[in-house]
N, C-alpha and C positions, 0 to 999 in steps of 0.2 A: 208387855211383849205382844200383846195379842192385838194391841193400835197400832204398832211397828211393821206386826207381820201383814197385816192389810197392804198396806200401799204398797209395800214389796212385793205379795202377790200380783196385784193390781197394772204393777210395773212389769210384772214378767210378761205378765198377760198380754200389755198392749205392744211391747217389744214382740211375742211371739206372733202375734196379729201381724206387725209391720213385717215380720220376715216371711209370713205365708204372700203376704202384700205383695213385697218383691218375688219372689218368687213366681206365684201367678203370673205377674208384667212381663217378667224375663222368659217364662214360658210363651206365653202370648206372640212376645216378639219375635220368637224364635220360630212361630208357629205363623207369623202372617208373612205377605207379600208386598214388595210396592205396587204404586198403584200403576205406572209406566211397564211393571215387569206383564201383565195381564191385559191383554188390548180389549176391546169392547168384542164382544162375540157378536157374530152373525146371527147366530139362532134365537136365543132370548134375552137379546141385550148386553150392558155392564156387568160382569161380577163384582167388579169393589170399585167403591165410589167413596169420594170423600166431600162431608158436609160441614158448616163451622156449627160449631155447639159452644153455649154458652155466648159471649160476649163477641162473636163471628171468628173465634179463634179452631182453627182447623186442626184436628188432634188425630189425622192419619185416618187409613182404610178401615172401611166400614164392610166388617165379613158378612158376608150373604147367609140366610140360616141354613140349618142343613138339611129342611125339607126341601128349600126353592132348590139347594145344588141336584138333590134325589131329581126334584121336576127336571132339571135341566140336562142332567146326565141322560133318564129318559128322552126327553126331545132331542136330543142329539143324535141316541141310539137311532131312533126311529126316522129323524132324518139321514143317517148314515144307510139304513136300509133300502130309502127310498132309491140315494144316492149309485146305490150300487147294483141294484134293481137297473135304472136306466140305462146305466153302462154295459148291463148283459144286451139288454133290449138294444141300445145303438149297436151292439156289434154282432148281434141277429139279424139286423138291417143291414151292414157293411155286407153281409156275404149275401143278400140275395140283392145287394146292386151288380157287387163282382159275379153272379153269375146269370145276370142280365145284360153286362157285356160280351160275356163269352157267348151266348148264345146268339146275341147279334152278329158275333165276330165273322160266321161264314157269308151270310150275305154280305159285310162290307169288304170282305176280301174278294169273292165274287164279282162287285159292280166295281172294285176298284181295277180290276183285270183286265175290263172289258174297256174301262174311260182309257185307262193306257194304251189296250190296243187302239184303242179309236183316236188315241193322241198322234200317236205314233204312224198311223195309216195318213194322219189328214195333215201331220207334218211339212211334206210338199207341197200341199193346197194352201192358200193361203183364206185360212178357216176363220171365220168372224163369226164371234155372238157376243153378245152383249153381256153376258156374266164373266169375260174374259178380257174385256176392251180396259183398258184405263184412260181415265179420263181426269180434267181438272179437279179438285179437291175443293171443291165452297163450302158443303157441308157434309155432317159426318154424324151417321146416327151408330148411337155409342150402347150396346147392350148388353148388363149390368146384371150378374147373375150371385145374388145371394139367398140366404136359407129363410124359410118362411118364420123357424122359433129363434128363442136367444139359447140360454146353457150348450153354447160350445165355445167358450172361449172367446179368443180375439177373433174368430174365424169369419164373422159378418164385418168388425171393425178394422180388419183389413184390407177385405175387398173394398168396403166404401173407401179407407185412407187411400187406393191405388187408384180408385176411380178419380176422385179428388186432385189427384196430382196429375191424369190425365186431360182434368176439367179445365185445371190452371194452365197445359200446353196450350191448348187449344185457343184460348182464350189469350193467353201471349201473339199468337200465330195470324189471330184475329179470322179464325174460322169458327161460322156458327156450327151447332149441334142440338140435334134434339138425343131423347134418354126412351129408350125402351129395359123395362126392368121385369126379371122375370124374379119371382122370390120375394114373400113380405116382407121385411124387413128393408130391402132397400128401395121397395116403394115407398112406406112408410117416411124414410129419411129425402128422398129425392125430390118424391112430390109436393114438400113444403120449401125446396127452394131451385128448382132447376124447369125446364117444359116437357113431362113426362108423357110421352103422345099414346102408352100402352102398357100395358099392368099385366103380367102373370103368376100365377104360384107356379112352386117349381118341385114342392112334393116331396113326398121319401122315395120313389118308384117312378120314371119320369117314361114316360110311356112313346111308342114310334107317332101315334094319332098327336099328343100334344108336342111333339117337334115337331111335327107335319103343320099342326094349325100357324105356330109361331115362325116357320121357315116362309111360307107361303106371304105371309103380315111382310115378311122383310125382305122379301124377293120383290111385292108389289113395290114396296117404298123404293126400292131400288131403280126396277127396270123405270115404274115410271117417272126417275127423276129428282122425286123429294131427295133424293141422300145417292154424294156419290163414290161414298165407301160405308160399308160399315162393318165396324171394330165392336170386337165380342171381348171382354174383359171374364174371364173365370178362373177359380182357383185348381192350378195342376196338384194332384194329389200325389206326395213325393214319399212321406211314412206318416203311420199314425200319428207321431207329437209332431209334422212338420207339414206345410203347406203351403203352396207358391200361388199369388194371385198373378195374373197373366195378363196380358191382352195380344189377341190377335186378330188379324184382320181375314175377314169372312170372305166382304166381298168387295171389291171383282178376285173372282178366283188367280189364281195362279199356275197355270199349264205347265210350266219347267216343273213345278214337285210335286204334282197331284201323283204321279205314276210312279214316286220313289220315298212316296211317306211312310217309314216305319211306325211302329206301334211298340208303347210299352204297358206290359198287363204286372196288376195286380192282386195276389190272391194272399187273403188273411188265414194264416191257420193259426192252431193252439196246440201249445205245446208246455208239456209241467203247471198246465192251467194257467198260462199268461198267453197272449193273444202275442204274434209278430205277423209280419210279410213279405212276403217275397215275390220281387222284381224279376219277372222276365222280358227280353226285347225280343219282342214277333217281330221277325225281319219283312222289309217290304215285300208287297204282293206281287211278280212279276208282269210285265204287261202280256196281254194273249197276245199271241202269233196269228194273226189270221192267213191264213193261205192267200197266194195275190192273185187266185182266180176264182176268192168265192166272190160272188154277188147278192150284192144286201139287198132286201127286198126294199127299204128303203134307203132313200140316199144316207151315209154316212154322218154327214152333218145333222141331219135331222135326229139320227139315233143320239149323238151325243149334244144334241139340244137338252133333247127328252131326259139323258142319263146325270145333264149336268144339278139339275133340281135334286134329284135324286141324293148324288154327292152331298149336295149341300144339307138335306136335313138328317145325311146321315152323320156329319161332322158336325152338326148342332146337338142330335141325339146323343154322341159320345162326349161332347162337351158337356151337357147338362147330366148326365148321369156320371161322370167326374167330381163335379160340382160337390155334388151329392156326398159323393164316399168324401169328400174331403171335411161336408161339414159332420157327416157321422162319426168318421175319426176323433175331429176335434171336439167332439161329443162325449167320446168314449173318454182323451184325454183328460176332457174337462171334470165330466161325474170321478173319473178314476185321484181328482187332484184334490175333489170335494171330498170324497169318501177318507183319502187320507187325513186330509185335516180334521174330519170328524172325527177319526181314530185319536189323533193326537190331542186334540180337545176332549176329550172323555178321558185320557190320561190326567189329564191338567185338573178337572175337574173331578177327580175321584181321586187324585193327591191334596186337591184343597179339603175335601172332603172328609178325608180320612184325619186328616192334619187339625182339621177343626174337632170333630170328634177325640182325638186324643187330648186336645188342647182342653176340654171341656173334663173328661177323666183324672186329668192329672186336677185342674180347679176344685172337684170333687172330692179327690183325695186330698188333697191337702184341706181343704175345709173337714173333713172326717179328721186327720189327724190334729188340725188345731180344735174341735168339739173334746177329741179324746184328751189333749192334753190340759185343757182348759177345767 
């Protein structure tokens, strides 16, 4: 009896081995991932990989331990905080662009009052300057306004894709152009294949003295000749996730609409702790009336010689600080789309997490209950 009951123990034994066996696997299975279901992370790589073992035969995802998932859950958090940090900060900077608009806004309602009346007076004269004249079209210097950093989204590879397909008219049309670029990044990209004749940054805060310097560069190029328009491409800021890259044309001005240009302002508030804005349209500035018996102390045409410069870097000043809020927006967008997926990868990862851990307990126990039963 006692050589019979051997191997029958013996037997039990290795049958109850093979059913903790299976069971483990079927836990296991039930506890892992494919490897298509989890994409490679941005922050610290692949989580499951799979390698061939044994004779190159490939036996499924290879789980990460669960100190690396602890490291990575950390690096996530931590970049999520960055992430979200920068998004206060761009939208700390959206409001003191918009209220570097509005504080400009009285002068340019002012001089625009005054270019009207003086439109309007010299109407009957048959009034010539040379920022007004149009002329034959040979070349066209093209001025190209994007963000000096990257993290905002498609916001820089828009403006360049617009430029780009302004590059291809041109060049269809068979008129030359040179590139004035204000903002690193599209100098960066320009100056290794296009003839960039002047390079600016363009700032978080875009100041009256730096459109002054940059108005002045393109007034010269102009009167004396080198270029006989030139097209300012920048992005209209229309809401925070949305953004219109533009082009319009600077110079030679245009007298029929300088004196019935509206305005539309932007001002970002918070509300329930989420950030919106709201669109107002500033109705155009009327033109002044001047009385038909004042007398100017200078002739007329002279004053709106003098006022027409003026105009112009005040319509470069508001284009550039547009610019601006539009790539901050896409800033805020962008961090606010980073910081989500953070969120959502740290779910991911602290459900694999948990799911490996219990995968390991249950292993534990059942190895305890075959010890005990053994």
């Amino acid at each position: 009896r006692r050589s019979g009951a051997a191997p029958s123990r013996a037997m039990a034994k290795s049958s109850l081995v093979c059913l903790v066996a299976l069971a483990c696997a079927s836990a296991a299975a039930a506890f892992s991932l494919a490897p298509s279901a989890l994409s490679p992370s941005a922050f610290r790589g692949g989580a499951i990989s799979t390698r061939p073992v044994g004779r190159g035969i490939a036996v499924g995802p290879v789980m990460a331990s669960s100190k690396e998932l602890r490291e990575r859950v950390d690096s996530v958090k931590n970049t999520k905080k960055i992430t979200k940090a920068m998004r206060l900060v761009a939208a700390a900077k959206v409001r003191r662009a918009q209220d570097a608009v509005l504080k400009t806004r009285p002068f340019s309602e002012t001089l625009q009052k005054v270019l009207g009346g003086l439109i309007e007076r010299l109407k009957k004269d048959n009034f010539d300057s040379p920022l007004l004249n149009e002329r034959p079209v040979n070349k066209i210097l093209l001025v190209i306004m994007t963000g000096d950093r990257g993290l905002c989204g498609g916001y820089n590879a828009y403006a360049i894709k617009k430029a780009e397909i302004r590059i291809k008219e041109l060049k269809e049309q068979g008129i030359d152009f040179d590139i004035v670029t204000i903002g690193g990044k599209g100098s960066q990209y320009f100056s290794k294949r296009y003839n960039v004749i002047a390079k600016y940054q363009m700032g978080n805060a875009p100041t009256a003295d730096e459109a002054t310097a940059i108005a002045d560069s393109l007034l010269a190029s102009y009167l004396s000749g080198e270029a006989d328009r030139v097209e300012l491409l920048y992005t209209r800021f229309t809401s925070l996730i949305a953004s219109e890259p533009s082009i319009r044309t600077m110079l030679p001005l245009n007298p029929t609409g300088i004196e019935t240009e509206g305005d539309e302002i932007f001002t970002m508030t918070s509300k329930d702790g989420k950030f919106e804005v709201q669109a107002s349209i500033a109705e155009p500035a009327k033109p002044e009336e001047f009385p038909k018996d004042m007398i100017f102390e200078q002739d007329p045409e002279q004053i709106l010689s003098a006022i027409l410069p003026l105009y112009f870097n005040g319509q470069l000043l508001r284009q550039m600080q547009e610019s601006v809020a539009s790539e901050l927006a896409a800033r805020m967008t962008a961090m606010q789309a980073a910081t989500d997926n953070a969120t959502d990868l740290i779910k991911t990862l602290t459900l694999q997490l948990n799911r490996q851990r219990q995968a390991a307990i249950t292993q534990e126990i059942a190895e305890i209950v075959a010890g005990a039963n053994s």
